[in-house]
C-alpha positions in Angstrom: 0.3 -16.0 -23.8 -1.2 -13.1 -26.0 -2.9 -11.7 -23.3 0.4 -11.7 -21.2 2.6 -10.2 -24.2 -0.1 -7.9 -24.7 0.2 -6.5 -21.0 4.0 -6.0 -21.3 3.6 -3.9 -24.6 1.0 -1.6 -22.8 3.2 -1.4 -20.1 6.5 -1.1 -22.1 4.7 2.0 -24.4 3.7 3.7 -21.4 6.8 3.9 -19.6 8.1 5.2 -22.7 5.7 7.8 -23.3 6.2 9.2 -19.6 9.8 9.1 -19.7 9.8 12.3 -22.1 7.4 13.8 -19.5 9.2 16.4 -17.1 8.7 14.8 -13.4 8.8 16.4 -10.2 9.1 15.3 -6.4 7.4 17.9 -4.1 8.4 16.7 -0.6 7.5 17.4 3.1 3.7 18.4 2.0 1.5 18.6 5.2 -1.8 16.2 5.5 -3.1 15.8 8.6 -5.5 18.6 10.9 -3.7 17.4 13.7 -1.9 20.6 15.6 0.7 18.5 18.1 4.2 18.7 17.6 5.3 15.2 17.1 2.2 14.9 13.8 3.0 18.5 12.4 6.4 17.2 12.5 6.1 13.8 11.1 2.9 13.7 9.1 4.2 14.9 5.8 4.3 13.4 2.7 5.8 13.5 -0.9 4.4 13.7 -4.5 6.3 12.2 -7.3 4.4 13.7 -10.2 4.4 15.2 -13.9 4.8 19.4 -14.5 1.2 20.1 -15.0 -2.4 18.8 -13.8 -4.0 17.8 -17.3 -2.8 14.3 -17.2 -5.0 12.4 -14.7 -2.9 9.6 -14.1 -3.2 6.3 -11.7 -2.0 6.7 -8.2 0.0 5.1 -6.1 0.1 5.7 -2.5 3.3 3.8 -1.0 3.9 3.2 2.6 7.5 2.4 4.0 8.5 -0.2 6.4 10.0 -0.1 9.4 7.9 -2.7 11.8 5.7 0.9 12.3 9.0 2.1 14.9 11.0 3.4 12.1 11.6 3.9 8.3 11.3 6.9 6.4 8.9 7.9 3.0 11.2 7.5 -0.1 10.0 7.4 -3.8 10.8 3.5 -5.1 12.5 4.7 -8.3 11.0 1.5 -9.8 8.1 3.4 -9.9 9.3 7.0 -10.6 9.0 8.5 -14.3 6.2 5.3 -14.8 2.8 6.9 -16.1 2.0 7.0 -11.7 1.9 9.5 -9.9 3.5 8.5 -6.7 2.7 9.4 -3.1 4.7 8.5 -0.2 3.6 9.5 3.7 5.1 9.1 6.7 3.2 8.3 10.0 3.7 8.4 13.4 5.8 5.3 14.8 5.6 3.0 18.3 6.4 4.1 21.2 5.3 7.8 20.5 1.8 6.4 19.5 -0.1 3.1 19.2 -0.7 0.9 16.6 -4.4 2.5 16.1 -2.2 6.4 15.8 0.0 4.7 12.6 -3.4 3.1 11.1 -4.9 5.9 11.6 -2.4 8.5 10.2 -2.4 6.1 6.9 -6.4 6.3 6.4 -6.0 10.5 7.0 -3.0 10.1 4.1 -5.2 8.3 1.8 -7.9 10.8 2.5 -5.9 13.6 1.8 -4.5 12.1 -1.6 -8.3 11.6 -2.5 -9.4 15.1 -2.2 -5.9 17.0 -3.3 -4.3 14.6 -5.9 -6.2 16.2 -8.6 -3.7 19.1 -8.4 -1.0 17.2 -8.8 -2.3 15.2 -12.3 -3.1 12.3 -10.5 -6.9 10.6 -11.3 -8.2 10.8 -7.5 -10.6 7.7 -8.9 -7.7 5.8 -9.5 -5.6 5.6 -6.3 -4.0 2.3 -5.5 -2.7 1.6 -1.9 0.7 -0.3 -1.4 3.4 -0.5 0.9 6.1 -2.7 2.1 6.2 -5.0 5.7 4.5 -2.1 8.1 3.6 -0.3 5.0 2.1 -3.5 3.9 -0.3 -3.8 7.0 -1.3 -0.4 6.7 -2.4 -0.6 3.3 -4.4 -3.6 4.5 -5.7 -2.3 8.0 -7.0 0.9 6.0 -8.3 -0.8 3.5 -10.1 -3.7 5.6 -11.6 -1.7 8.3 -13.8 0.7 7.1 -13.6 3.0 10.1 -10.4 4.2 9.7 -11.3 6.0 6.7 -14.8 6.8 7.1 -13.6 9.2 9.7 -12.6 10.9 7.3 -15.6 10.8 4.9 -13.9 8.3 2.9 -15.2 4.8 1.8 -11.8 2.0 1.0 -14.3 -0.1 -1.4 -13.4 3.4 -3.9 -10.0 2.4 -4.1 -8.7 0.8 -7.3 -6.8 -2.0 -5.4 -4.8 -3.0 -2.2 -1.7 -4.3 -3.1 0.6 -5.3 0.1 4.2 -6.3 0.2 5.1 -9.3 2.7 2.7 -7.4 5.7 1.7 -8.5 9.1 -2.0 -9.8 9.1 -2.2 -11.3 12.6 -1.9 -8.6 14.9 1.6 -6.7 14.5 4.5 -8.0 16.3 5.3 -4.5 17.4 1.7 -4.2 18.9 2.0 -7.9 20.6 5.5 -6.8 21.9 3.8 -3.7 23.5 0.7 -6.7 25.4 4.1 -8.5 26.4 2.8 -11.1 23.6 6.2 -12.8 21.8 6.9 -12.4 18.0 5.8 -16.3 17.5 2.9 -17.0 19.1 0.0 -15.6 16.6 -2.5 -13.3 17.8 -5.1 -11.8 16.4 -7.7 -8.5 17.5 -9.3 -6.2 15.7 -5.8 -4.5 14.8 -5.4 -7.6 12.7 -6.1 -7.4 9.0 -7.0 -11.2 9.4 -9.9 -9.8 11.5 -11.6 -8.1 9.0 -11.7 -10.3 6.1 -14.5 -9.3 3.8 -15.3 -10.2 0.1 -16.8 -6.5 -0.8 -13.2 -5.0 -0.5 -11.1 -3.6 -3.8 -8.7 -6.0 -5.5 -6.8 -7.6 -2.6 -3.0 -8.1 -3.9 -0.5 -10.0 -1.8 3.0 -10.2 -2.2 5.7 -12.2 -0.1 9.1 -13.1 -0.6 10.8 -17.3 0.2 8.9 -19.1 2.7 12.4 -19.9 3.9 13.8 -16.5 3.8 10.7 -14.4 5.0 10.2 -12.7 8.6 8.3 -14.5 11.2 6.7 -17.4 8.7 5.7 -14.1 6.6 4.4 -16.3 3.5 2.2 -18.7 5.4 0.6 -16.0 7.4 -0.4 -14.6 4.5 -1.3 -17.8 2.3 -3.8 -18.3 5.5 -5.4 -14.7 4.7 -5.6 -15.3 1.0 -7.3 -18.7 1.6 -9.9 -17.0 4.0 -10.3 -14.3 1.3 -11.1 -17.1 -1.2 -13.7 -18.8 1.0 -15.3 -15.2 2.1 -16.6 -14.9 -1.7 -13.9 -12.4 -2.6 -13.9 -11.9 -6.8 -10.2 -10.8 -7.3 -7.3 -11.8 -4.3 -4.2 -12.9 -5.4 -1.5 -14.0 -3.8 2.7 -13.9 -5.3 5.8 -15.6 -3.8 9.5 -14.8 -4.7 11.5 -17.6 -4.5 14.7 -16.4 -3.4 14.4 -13.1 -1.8 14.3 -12.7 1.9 11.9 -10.0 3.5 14.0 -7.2 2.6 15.2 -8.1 -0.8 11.4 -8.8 -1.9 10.6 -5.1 -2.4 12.1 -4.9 -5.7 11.3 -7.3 -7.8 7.2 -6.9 -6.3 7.2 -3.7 -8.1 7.1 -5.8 -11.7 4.2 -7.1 -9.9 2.3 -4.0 -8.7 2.5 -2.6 -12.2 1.3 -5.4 -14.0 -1.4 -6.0 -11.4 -2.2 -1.9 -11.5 -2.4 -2.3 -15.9 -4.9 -5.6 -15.2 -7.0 -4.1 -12.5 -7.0 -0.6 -14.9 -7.8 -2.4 -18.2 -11.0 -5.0 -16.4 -12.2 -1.9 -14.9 -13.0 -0.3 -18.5 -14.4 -3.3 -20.2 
């Protein structure tokens, strides 16, 4: 109980310290070398950050749903004036790509933030990935698979934690739709978080809304993934359910969770 009341002070005095900060959102800021139309287009991304570049603060990299054929980056404003500094991409979306193009566009975002977030007052060793339903998987394909990001000359086992919201970890439905594969039969390739469970990975976060509300059996699918997590030898997954909110609704109370989870990770990495 200390330890718990001692969390929520930390995180109570930090939002109150930032909230006299001056905060910015720079938006449509380009991140990818590719020269097409469609990525110069879409591949952009915004930065929800303090005025300045002396305060070196946690990052959160957030990636929208949209079951990867729509959705739009947006700021949560749960996590806006926070002590973060927030970064939001978009990424290519089925049909106009695959699902390898959206995982891909994710690990080049990440990248990006890595090498540029320094500028914007953000601590580029202290970048968490999140995201909700697609945004979820993402964070968990690029985080997983090493080769998304090593072609970028990045390594995921630098991130501070992957913390997804109610995402796919069989292979995506909007990928099985595309191999004339139904929403409920389960699948799984090496598109599949599921695939590439390892126990050497950051702090592995999930989070799921009702088991009777949730998409697709959305909670079980993901109480699998822990479990093989567990028996891989992973040190720190974790796995949340809301009772009570539906796939949609889940976002916002998970943000509680992220912080909290982002202040335990922060804290048992400087001890």
């Amino acid at each position: 109980m200390k330890q718990i009341l001692l969390t929520l002070m930390v995180l109570l005095f930090a939002a109150g310290a930032y909230a006299d900060e001056t905060w910015k959102t720079d938006t449509n800021i380009p991140y990818t070398s590719k020269t097409d139309d469609y990525s110069t287009h879409r591949l952009l991304l915004d930065i929800h950050h303090p005025e300045g570049t002396a305060s070196a603060m946690p990052v959160i990299v957030w990636f929208h749903g949209g079951g990867l054929t729509g959705g739009e980056k947006f700021i949560p404003a749960e996590l806006s004036r926070q002590g973060y500094v927030v970064v939001a991409p978009n990424y290519r979306l089925i049909p106009n790509v695959g699902v390898s193009e959206c995982i891909d566009d994710a690990a080049e975002a990440v990248a990006w933030v890595a090498d540029n977030i320094a500028a914007y007052g953000g601590d580029p060793s202290k970048i968490f990935v999140t995201g909700h339903s697609a945004g979820g998987f993402l964070t968990s394909m690029i985080g997983l698979d090493k080769t998304y990001l090593s072609k970028y000359g990045k390594d995921p086992d630098n991130l501070l934690g992957l913390i997804p919201y109610s995402g796919q970890v069989i292979t995506h439905f909007s990928d099985r739709e595309s191999k004339g594969i139904g929403a409920l039969t389960p699948y799984v390739d090496d598109k599949a978080p599921l695939f590439h469970v390892r126990k050497d990975c950051p702090p592995y976060i999930i989070i799921t809304g009702d088991p009777e509300e949730e998409l697709y059996g959305r909670y079980e699918e993901n109480l699998y993934m822990w479990r093989m997590m567990k028996l891989a030898g992973h040190p720190d997954v974790r796995i949340y359910r809301l009772d009570g909110y539906n796939h949609g609704d889940m976002a916002a109370p998970a943000h509680h969770i992220l912080k909290k989870e982002i202040a335990r990770i922060l804290k048992e990495r400087h001890q």
